[in-house]
C-alpha positions as CSV (number, residue, x, y, z in Angstrom):
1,X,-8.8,-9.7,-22.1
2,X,-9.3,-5.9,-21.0
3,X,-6.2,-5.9,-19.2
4,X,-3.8,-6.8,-21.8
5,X,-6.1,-5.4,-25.0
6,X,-7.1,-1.6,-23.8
7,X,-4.3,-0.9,-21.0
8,X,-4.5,2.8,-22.1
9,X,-8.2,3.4,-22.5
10,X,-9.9,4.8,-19.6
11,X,-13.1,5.9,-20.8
12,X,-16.0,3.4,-21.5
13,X,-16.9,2.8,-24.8
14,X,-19.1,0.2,-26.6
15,X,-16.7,-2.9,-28.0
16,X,-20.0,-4.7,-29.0
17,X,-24.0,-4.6,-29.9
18,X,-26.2,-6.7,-30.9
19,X,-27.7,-4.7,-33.2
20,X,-24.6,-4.4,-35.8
21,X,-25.9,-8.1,-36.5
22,X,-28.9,-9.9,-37.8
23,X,-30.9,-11.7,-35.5
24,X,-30.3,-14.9,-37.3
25,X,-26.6,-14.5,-36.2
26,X,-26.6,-13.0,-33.1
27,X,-26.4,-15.8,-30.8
28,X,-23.5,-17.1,-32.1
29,X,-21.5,-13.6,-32.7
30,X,-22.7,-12.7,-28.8
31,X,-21.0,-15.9,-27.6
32,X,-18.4,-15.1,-29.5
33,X,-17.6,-11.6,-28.0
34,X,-18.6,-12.6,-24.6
35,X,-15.6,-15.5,-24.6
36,X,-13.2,-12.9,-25.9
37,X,-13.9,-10.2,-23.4
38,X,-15.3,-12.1,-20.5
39,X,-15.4,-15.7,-19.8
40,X,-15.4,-18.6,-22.1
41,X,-19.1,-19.3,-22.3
42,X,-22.4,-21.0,-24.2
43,X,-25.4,-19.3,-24.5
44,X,-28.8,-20.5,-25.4
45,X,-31.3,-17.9,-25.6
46,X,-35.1,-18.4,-23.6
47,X,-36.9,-16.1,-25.7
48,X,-38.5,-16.2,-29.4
49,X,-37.4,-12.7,-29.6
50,X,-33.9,-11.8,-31.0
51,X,-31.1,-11.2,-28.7
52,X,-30.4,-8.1,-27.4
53,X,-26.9,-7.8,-26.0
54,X,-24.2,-5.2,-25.5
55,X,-20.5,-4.9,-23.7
56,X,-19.2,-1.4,-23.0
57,X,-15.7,-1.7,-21.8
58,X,-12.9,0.6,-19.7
59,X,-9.6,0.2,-18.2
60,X,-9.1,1.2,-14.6
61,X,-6.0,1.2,-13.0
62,X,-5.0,-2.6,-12.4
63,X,-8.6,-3.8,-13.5
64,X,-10.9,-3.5,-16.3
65,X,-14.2,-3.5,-16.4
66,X,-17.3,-4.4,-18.5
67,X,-20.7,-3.2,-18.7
68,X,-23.0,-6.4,-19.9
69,X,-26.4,-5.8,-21.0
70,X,-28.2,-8.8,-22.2
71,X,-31.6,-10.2,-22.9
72,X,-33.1,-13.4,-21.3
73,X,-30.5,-16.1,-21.6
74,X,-28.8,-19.0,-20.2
75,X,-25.1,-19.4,-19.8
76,X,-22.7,-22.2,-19.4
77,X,-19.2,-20.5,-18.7
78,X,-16.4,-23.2,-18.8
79,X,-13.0,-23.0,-18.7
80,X,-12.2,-23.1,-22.9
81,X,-14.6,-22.7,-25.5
82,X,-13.5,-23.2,-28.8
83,X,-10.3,-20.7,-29.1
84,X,-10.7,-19.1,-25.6
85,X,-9.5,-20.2,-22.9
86,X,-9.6,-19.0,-19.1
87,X,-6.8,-17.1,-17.8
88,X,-5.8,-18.3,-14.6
89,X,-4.1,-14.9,-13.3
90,X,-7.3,-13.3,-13.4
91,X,-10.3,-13.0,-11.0
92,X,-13.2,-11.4,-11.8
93,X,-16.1,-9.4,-9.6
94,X,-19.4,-9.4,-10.6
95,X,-21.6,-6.7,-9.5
96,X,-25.3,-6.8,-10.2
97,X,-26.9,-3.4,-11.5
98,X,-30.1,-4.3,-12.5
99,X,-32.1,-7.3,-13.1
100,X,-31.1,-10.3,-11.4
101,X,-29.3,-13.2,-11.9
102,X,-29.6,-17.0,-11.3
103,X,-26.2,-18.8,-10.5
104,X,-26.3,-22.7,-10.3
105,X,-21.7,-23.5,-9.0
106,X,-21.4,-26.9,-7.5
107,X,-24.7,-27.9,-7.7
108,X,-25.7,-25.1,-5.5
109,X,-28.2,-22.1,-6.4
110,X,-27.7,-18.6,-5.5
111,X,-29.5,-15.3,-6.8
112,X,-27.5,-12.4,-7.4
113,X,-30.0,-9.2,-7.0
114,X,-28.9,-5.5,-8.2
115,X,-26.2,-4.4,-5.5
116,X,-24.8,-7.8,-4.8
117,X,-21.7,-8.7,-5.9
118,X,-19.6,-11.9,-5.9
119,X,-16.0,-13.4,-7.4
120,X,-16.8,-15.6,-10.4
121,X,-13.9,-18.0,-10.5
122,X,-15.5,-21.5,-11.2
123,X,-14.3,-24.4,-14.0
124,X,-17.7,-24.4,-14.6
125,X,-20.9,-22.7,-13.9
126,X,-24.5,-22.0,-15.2
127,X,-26.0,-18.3,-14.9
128,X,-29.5,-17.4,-16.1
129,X,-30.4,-13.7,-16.5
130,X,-33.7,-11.7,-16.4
131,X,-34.3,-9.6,-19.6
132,X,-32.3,-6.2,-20.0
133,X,-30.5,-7.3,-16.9
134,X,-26.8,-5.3,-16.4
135,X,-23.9,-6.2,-15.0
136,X,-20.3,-4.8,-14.0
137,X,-17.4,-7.4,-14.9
138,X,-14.1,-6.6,-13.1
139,X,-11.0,-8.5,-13.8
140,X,-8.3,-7.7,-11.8
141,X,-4.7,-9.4,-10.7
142,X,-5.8,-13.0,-9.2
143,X,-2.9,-11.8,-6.2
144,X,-4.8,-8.8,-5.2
145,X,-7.5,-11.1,-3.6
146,X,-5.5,-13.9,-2.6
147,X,-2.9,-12.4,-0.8
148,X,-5.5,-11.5,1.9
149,X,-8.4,-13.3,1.6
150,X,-6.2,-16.9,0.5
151,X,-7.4,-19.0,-2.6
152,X,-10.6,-18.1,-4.9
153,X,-12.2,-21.2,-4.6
154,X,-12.8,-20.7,-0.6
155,X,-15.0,-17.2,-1.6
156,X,-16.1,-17.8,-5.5
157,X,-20.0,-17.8,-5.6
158,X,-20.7,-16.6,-2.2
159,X,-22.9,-13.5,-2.6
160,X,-22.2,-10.3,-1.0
161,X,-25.5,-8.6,-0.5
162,X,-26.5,-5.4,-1.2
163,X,-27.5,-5.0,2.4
164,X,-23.8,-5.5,3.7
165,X,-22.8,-2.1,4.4
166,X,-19.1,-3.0,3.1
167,X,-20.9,-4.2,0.0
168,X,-23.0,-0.9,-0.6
169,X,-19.4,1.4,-0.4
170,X,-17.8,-0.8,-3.1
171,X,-20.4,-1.3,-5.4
172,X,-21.6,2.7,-5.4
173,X,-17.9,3.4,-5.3
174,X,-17.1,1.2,-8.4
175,X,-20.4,2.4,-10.5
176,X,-18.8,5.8,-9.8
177,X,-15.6,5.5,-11.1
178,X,-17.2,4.3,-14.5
179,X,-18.5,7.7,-15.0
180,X,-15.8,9.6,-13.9
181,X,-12.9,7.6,-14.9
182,X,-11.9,9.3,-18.1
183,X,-11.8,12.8,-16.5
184,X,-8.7,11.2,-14.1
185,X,-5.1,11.1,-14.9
186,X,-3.3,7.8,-14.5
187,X,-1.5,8.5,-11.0
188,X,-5.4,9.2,-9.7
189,X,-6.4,6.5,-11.4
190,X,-4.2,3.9,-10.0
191,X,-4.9,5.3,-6.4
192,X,-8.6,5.4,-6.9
193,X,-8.4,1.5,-8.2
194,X,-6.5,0.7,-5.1
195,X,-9.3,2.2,-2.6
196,X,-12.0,0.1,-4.7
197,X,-10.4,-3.5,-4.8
198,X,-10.1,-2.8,-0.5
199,X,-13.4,-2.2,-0.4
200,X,-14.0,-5.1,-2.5
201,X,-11.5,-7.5,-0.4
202,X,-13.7,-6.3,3.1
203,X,-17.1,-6.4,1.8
204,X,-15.5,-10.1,0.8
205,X,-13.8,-10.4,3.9
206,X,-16.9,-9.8,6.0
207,X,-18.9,-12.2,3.8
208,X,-16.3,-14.7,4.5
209,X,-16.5,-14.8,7.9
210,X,-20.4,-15.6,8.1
211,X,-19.3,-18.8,6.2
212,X,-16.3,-19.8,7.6
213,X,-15.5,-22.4,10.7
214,X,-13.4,-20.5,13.3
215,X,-9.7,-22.5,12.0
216,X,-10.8,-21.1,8.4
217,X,-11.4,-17.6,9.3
218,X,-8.4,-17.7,11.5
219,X,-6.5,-18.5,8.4
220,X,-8.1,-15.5,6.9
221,X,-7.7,-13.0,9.4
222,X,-4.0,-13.8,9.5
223,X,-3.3,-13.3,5.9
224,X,-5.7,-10.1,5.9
225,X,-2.9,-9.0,8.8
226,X,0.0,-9.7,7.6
227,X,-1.2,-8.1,4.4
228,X,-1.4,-4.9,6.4
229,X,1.9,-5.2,7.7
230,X,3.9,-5.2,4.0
231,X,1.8,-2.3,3.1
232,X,2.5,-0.1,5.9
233,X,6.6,-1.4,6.6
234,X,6.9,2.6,7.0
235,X,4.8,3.7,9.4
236,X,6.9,3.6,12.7
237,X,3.9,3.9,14.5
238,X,2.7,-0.3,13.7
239,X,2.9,-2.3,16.5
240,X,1.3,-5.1,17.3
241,X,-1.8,-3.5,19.1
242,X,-2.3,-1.0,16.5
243,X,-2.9,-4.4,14.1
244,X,-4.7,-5.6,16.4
245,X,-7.0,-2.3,16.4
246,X,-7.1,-2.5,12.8
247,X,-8.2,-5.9,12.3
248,X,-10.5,-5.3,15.1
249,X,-9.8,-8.3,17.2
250,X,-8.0,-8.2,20.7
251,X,-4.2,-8.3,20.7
252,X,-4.6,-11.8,22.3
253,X,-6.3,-13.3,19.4
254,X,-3.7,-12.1,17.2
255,X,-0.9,-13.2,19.1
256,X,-2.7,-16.5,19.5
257,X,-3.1,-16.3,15.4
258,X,0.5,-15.9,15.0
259,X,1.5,-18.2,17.4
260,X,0.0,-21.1,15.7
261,X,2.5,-20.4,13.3
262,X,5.3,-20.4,15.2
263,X,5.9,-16.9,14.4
264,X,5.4,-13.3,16.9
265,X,3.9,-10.6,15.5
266,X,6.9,-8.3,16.8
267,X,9.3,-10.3,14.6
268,X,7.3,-10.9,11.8
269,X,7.3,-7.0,11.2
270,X,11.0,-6.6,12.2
271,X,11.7,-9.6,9.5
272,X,9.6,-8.1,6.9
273,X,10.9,-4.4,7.3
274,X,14.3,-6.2,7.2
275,X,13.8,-7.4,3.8
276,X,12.4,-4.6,2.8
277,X,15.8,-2.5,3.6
278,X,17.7,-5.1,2.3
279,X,15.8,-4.8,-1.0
280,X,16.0,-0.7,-1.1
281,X,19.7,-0.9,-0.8
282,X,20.2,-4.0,-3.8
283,X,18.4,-1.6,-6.0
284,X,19.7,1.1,-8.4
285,X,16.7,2.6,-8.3
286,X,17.6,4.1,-5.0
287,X,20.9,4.5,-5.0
288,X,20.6,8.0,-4.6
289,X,18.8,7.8,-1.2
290,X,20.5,7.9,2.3
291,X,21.3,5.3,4.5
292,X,18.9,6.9,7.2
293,X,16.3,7.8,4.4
294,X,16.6,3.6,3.1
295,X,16.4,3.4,7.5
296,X,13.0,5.9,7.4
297,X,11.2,4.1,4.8
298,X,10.9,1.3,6.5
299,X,9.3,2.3,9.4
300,X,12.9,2.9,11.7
301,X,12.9,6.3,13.3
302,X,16.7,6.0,14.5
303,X,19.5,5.3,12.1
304,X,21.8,3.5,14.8
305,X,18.7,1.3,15.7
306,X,18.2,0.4,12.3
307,X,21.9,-0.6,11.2
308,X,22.6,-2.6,14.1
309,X,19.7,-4.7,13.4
310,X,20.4,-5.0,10.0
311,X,23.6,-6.0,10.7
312,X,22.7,-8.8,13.0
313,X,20.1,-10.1,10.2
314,X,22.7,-9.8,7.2
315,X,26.5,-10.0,9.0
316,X,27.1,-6.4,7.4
317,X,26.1,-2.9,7.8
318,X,23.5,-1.3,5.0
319,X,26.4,0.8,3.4
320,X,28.5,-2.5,3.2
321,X,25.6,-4.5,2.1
322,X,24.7,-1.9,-0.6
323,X,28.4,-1.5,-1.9
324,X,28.5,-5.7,-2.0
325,X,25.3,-5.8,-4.2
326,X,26.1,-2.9,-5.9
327,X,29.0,-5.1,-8.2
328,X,27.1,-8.3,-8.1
């Protein structure tokens, strides 16, 4: 895999071509490279002419990515072939460039045209591609899409069409950063990749909710909301309307969302700021920082407001807490 076999290359570079082999061999040395570097797959070829395949290849932030050019063939990805296996930590985007491609998942039939993308995360699957079609792979952290959209299998295989306008801004954002990635220095570079897998996870998220009954997309809304919440714990300013705004629902709705739950949207961010506090003070790594700066990072804009509730959450104030941890 990308991730764990070129986690310092950022540049795209060719890993594989066709043409370094005879056509006699190809098929086999093309499956070969494809289940290392891809999926684990099967390929049978629909032309008399030899295959024509290559996979450029560059690391981007959390994800990698693959450029796959390939002639007319059919493929049976499954979850081992021979020595590779599929790793289940891993999801992976495929964004159409040119060509198109045939999908049969679950007995179902789907066509993939250039600027669609969709989340390939099947056991098995049979794709079927026009000649000199090409393709961007991303694999990225599994988590990154679960933790707001919920499990793969509820969005694998759903296109996201080129017409979505969430769609368009990932995929011409993504086919970007392959040109540009090796100018970038890492710290842009894991920024950048951050901006592309949330425009990914809406285009996605959008798509979802054209499929979805209203219980389902509930689900996902809530997840895509609390989501929000951990990764802005320091902006004072979120409150429960201002999530509301965001997720572009009425405060109602959200409240109902939450509800369901047995939980309040007020105290879900209180608890989760809570714990992120608590966590800031266990840790060494910020040992050097203030009580109110610990109390500002987590989104509390007066110190006394912030230990008094952390001491009715944890029985103790932060400066007790941290010296209790601190020789544990």
């Amino acid at each position: 895999m990308l991730i764990k076999s070129l986690n310092k290359v950022y540049a795209v570079r060719v890993i594989f071509n066709t043409s370094d082999f005879e056509p006699s061999v190809r098929v086999k040395a093309w499956q070969d490279a494809a289940s290392r570097w891809i999926l684990p797959l099967q390929v049978k070829e629909l032309s008399d002419s030899p295959l024509e395949g290559m996979l450029e290849a560059m690391v981007f932030g959390p994800f990698s990515i693959t450029r796959v050019t390939q002639s007319a063939i059919r493929t049976e990805i499954t979850p081992t072939f021979g020595q590779h296996k599929l790793n289940g930590n891993i999801a992976r985007i495929s964004i159409q460039l040119s060509g198109t491609i045939t999908w049969t998942m679950r007995g179902q039939k789907s066509i993939q045209r250039p600027g669609d993308f969709m989340v390939i995360d099947i056991t098995t699957a049979e794709m079927t591609s026009e000649a000199r079609s090409r393709t961007l792979v991303l694999e990225l952290p599994r988590e990154r899409l679960t933790r707001i959209l919920g499990p793969v299998p509820i969005y694998a295989g759903l296109i996201v069409s080129k017409n979505q306008l969430t769609a368009s801004l990932a995929t011409n954002y993504i086919k970007k950063l392959t040109k540009i990635g090796g100018q970038l220095n890492p710290e842009l570079v894991t920024r950048l990749s951050s901006i592309a897998i949330d425009l990914l996870v809406a285009g996605l998220s959008e798509r979802i909710a054209q499929e979805t009954p209203r219980s389902l997309a509930g689900t996902l809304l809530l997840q895509r909301a609390k989501a929000y919440i951990d990764a802005h714990l320091g902006d004072p300013s979120l409150n429960p309307q201002r999530l509301a705004n965001v997720m572009r629902i009425s405060l109602r709705r959200l409240q109902q969302l939450f509800q369901l739950r047995n939980e309040n949207i007020s105290g879900f961010i209180l608890d989760r700021r809570m714990e992120l506090a608590a966590t800031m003070l266990a840790d060494s790594v910020h040992a050097p920082k203030s009580i109110s700066a610990v109390a500002y990072a987590c989104g509390f804009i007066s110190q006394s407001h912030f230990s008094t509730r952390f001491k009715e959450r944890y029985g103790m104030s932060p400066r007790d807490y941290r010296d209790k941890t601190k020789h544990q």
